[in-house]
Structure formats: structure tokens, C-alpha cells
C-alpha positions as CSV (number, residue, x, y, z in Angstrom):
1,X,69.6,44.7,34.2
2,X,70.5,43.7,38.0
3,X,68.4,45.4,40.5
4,X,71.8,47.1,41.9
5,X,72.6,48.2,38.7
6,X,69.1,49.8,37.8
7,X,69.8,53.4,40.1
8,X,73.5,53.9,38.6
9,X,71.7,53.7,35.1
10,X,69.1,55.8,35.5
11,X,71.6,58.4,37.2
12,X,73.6,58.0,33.3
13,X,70.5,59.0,31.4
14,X,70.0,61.5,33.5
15,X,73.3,63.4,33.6
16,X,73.3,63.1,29.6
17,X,70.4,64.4,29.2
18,X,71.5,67.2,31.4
19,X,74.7,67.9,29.7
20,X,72.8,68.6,26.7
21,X,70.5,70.8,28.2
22,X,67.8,68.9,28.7
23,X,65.6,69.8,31.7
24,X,65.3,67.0,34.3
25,X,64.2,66.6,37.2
26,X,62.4,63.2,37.4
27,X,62.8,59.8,36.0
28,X,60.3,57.0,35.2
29,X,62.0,53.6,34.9
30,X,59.3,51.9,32.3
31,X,60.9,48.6,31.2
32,X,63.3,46.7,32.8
33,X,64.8,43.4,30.5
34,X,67.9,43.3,28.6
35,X,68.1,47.3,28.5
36,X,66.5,50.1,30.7
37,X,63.8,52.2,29.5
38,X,63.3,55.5,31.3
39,X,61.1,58.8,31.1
40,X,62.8,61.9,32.0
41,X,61.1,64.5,33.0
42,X,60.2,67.8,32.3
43,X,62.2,67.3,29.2
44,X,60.1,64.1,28.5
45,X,62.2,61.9,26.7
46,X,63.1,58.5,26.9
47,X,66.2,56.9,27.6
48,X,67.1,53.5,26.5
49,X,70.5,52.9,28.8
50,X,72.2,49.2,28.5
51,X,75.7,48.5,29.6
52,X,78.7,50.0,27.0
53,X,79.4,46.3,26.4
54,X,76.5,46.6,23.9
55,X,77.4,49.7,22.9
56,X,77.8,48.5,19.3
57,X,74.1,46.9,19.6
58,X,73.0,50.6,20.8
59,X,74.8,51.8,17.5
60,X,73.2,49.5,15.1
61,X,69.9,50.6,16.5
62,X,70.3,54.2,16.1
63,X,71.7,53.5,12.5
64,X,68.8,51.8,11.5
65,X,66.3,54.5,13.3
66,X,68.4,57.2,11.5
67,X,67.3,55.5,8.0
68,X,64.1,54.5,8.7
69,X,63.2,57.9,9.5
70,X,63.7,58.7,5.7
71,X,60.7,56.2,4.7
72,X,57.1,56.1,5.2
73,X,58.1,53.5,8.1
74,X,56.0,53.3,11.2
75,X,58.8,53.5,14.1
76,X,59.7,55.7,17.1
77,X,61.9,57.7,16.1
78,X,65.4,59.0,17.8
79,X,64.7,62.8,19.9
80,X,65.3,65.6,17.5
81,X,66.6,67.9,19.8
82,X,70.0,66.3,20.3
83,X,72.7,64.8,17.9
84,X,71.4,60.8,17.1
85,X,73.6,58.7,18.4
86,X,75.4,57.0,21.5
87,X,76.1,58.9,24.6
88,X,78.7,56.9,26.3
89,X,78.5,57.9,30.5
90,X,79.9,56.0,33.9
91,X,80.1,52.5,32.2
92,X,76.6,52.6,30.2
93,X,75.7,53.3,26.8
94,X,72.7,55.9,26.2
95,X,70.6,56.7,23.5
96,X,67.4,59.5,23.6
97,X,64.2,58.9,21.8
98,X,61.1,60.7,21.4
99,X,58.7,59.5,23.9
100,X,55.2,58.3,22.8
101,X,52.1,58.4,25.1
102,X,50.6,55.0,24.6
103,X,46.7,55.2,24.0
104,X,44.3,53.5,25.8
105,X,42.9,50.7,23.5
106,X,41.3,47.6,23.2
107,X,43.9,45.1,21.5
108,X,44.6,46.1,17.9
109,X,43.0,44.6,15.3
110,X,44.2,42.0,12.8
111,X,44.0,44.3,9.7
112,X,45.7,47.9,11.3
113,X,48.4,45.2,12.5
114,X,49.1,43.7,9.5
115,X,49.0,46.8,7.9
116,X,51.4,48.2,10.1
117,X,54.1,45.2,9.5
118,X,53.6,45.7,6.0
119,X,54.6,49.3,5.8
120,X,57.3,48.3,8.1
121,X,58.8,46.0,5.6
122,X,58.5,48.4,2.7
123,X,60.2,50.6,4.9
124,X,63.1,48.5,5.6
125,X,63.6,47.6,1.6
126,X,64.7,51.2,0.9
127,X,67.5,51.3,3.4
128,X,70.9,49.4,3.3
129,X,72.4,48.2,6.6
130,X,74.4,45.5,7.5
131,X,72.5,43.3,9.9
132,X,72.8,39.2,11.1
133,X,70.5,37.0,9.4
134,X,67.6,35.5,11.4
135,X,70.1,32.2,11.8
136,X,72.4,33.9,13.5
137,X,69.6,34.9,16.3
138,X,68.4,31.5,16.4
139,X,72.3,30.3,17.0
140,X,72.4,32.6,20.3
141,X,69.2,31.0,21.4
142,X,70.9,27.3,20.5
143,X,73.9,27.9,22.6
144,X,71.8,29.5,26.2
145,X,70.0,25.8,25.7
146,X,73.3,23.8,25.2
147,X,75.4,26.1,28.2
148,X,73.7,24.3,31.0
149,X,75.3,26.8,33.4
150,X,73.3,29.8,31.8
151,X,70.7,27.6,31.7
152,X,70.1,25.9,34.8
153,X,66.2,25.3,35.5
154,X,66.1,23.1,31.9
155,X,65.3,19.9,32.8
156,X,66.7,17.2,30.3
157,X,63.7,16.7,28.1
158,X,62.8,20.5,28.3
159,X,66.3,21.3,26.9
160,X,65.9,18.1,24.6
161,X,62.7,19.8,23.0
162,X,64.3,23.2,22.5
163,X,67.6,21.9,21.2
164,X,65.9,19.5,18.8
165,X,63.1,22.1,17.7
166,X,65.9,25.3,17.1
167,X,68.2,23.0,15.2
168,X,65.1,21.0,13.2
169,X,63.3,24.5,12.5
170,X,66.7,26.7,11.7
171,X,67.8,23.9,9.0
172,X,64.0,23.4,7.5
173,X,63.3,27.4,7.3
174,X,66.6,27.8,5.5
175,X,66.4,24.6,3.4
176,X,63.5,26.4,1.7
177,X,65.6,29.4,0.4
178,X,62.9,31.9,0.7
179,X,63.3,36.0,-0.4
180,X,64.8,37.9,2.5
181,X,64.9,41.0,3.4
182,X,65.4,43.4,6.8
183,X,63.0,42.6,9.7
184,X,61.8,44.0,12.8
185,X,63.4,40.4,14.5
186,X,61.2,41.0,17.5
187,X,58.0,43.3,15.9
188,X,55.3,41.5,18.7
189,X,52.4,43.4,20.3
190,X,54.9,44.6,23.0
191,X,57.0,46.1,20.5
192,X,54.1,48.2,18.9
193,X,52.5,51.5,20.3
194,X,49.2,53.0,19.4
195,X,50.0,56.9,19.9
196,X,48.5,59.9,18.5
197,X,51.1,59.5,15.4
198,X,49.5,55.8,14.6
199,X,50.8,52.8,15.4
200,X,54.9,52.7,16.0
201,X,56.5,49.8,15.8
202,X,59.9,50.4,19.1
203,X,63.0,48.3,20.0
204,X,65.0,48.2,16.6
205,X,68.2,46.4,18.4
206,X,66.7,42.9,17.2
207,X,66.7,43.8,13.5
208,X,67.8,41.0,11.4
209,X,67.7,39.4,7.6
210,X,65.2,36.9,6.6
211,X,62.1,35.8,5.6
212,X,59.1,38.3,6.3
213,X,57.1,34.9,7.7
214,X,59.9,35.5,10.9
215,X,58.4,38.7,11.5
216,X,54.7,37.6,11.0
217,X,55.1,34.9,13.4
218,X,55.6,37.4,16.3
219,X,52.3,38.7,15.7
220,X,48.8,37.2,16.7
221,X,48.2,34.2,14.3
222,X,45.2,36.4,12.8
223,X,47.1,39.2,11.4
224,X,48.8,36.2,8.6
225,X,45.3,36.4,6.8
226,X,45.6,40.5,6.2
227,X,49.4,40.3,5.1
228,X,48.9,39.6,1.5
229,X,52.5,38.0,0.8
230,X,52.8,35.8,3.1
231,X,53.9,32.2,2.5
232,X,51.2,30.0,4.7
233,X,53.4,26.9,4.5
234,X,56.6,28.3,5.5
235,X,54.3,30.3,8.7
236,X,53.7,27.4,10.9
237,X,57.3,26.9,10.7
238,X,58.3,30.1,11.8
239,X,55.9,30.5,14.5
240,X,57.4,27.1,16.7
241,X,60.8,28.4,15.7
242,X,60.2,31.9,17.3
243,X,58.4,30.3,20.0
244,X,61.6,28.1,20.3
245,X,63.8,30.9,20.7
246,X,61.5,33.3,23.1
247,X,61.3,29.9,25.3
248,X,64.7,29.9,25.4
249,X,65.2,33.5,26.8
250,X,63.1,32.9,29.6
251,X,65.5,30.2,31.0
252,X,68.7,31.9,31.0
253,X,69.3,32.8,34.2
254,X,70.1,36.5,33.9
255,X,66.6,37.1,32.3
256,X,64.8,39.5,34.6
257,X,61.0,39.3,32.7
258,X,58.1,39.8,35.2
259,X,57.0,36.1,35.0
260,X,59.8,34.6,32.9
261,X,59.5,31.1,34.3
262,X,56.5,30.8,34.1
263,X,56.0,31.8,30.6
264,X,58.9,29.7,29.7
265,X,57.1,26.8,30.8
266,X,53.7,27.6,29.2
267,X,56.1,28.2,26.0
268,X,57.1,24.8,26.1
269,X,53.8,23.4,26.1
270,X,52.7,25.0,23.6
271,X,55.4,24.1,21.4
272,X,55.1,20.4,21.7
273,X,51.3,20.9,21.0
274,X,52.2,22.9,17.9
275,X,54.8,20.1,16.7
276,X,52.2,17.7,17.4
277,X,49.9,19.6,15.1
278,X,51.2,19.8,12.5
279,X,53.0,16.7,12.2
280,X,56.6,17.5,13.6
281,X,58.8,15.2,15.3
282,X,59.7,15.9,19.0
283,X,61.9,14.1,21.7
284,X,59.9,12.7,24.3
């Protein structure tokens, strides 16, 4: 979110917490990307606020919290004291979820993380929403690298790696017709809380259809050896793909990550080592 948009925001979560008599007084902007994440205070809920363009995004999110909050899934889970869904205020969509203290902690372990994503994914078998397949996220991440003017810090051979690498990876990944299911989409450490209720897994807007290797990827490459059904020949796959596409991000120029460029360019290193590794053609 612009900077000169971030105060107007935080003013909409505000008011509707307000008008459904909340008590607040205070608000602490926490994340700042492609939607605003805010305490409010006393009340102590958060606030996810994007712009009411993606007010259907909002919806799918808070459709798939709803459900999930039927299972034994570990997710943060929507604010009980108000009606779920999306609270529509001065041009920006809100939504009100229970907030979650984060735990100090060392990073956490391979096992509790692959344990996590597994009960995730049993989770996400029991409910039915319509949701894109991982192809179609990988198609968005295809077309920032092809729009040069949303793009404008690729060099040539840095959009020629990603463009070959997304369209390569997409085709190969579905050529193997693997079983699909629900995922996370996005389910990396950043997503995933240690609180006092365990480990929640946040950020449900990126939930798509595929292979449970897509999700895996996200993760540190040790969890794989804990997660019992997971395809080791379709995983290397996955994780330059997903690298690909969070490469991608960082470049378009209304990406507002602490460090994006940077991280974009360490990306891209990394994914012509990986190609390199395991025998994978790239432009040079």
C-alpha cells in the first residue's frame, strides 16, 4: 500500500471496529505489502484493510477461514466477537481477526513444521471452496515479467531467466498430472505463528489448487524429509518454480517489501544455481 494511503487505511479499521463497538483507541500498523495489517487497541484485534478493489480476494479469505475453523486446521482464525465477513468503509475493504501474540523462539523445527503443513492439508480436504489452481498464480507472476512497464528494473537476461523458468516449470509440474488438492499457496515461515494456541498458519488470500509439493516448497528444504507424502522428484521442481514466482514479486514496481530488490536479485541467483543443479536448462 502507498505510503499516502497507509493513514486513510488505518483510519477505516478503526472506525469499523468502532461502529461495532469495539474499544479503540490505538493502532499498530504491523505489516505493510499487498494489504495492511493493523493492531487495534484496547480491543486488540487485528485488522487486515486492502483496497475494495480486492474486496472479492478479502471474501474468498474469510470464506475459507470460516470452514477451516470447522477442522482440526492450524489457522488464525476470523474475531468472534463480530459477524465474519467484509466491512466495506471510505474506499477499503476490512476484515477483523483474532490477534495472536507471537512467541519468542528459536526458528521452528523441521518436524513441528512439517507437522503443521500436514494438518493444514488434512484440514483443507474436508472443506469445498472454489479456488484458482496453482497455474493460474504462476500465470500472474508470467505476465508482471512480460509487462515491462510493471516491471522496469528486469534487465533482459534477468527477465529472460524468469520467463523461461515460469513457463518451463508451470508446463513440467503440470505435465506430471499429480493429485491436487487446496493449499496454503503461500504457507512460508512468514506465514506461520508460534502462539500460545500452537503453531497458526495466517494469510489465507493466496489459497489455491494443486500439488501439496507447491506448498512444501515454501517451507525450509528440511521440513520435505518429515512430510511423509511427499513426491521428492516432483519437489525440486516446485521449489525453482516458487522461487520463480516470489522473484517475480519483488520486481514489480508497486511492491513495497523492506528489501525487495535486493531479495529479488539474490532470488535470481539462486535460481540459476538451482537449474544448474539439477540439470535444467537456462537462458544465458
Amino acid at each position: 500500500m502507498k505510503a499516502s494511503e497507509v493513514r486513510a487505511a488505518v483510519a477505516a479499521a478503526m472506525s469499523t471496529a468502532s461502529t461495532l463497538d469495539m474499544r479503540v483507541a490505538d493502532a499498530v500498523v504491523l505489516r505493510d505489502s499487498n494489504r495492511l495489517a493493523v493492531r487495534l487497541l484496547p480491543c486488540d484485534v487485528l485488522a487486515r484493510v486492502a483496497h475494495v478493489a480486492h474486496q472479492a480476494g478479502a471474501e474468498f479469505e474469510v470464506d475459507v477461514a470460516r470452514q477451516l475453523a470447522q477442522t482440526d486446521s492450524p489457522v488464525g482464525e476470523l474475531d468472534p466477537r463480530v459477524e465474519p465477513r467484509v466491512y466495506v468503509r471510505d474506499g477499503f475493504a476490512v476484515t477483523l481477526w483474532t490477534y495472536y501474540e507471537r512467541l519468542p523462539s528459536e526458528d521452528v523445527a523441521p518436524p513441528e513444521y512439517a507437522q503443521a503443513l500436514e494438518r493444514l492439508h488434512a484440514g483443507m480436504r474436508q472443506i469445498d471452496v472454489p479456488a484458482p489452481r496453482f497455474t493460474d498464480r504462476v500465470a500472474e507472476a508470467q505476465w508482471l515479467v512480460g509487462n515491462g512497464a510493471q516491471t522496469p528494473e528486469l534487465s533482459g537476461a534477468e527477465r529472460d531467466l524468469l520467463t523461461k523458468t515460469l513457463g518451463d516449470l508451470r508446463r513440467a509440474i503440470d505435465d506430471r498430472g499429480a493429485d491436487e488438492q487446496l493449499l496454503h499457496g503461500e504457507p512460508h515461515a512468514g506465514n506461520l505463528l508460534r502462539t500460545r494456541n500452537g503453531l497458526l498458519f495466517v494469510d489465507l488470500e493466496t489459497c489455491c489448487r494443486g500439488p501439496v509439493e507447491f506448498d512444501i516448497a515454501h517451507a525450509p528444504a528440511e521440513v520435505s524429509a518429515h512430510y511423509p507424502a511427499a513426491d521428492h522428484d516432483l519437489l525440486p521442481e516446485c521449489r525453482i518454480l516458487t522461487l520463480a514466482m516470489m522473484a517475480a514479486w519483488r520486481w514489480d514496481r508497486d511492491d513495497h517489501l523492506p528489501n525487495g530488490r535486493r531479495l529479488g536479485t539474490e532470488w535470481l541467483s539462486q535460481i540459476r544455481a538451482a537449474l544448474d543443479r539439477y540439470g535444467l536448462d537456462a537462458p544465458r
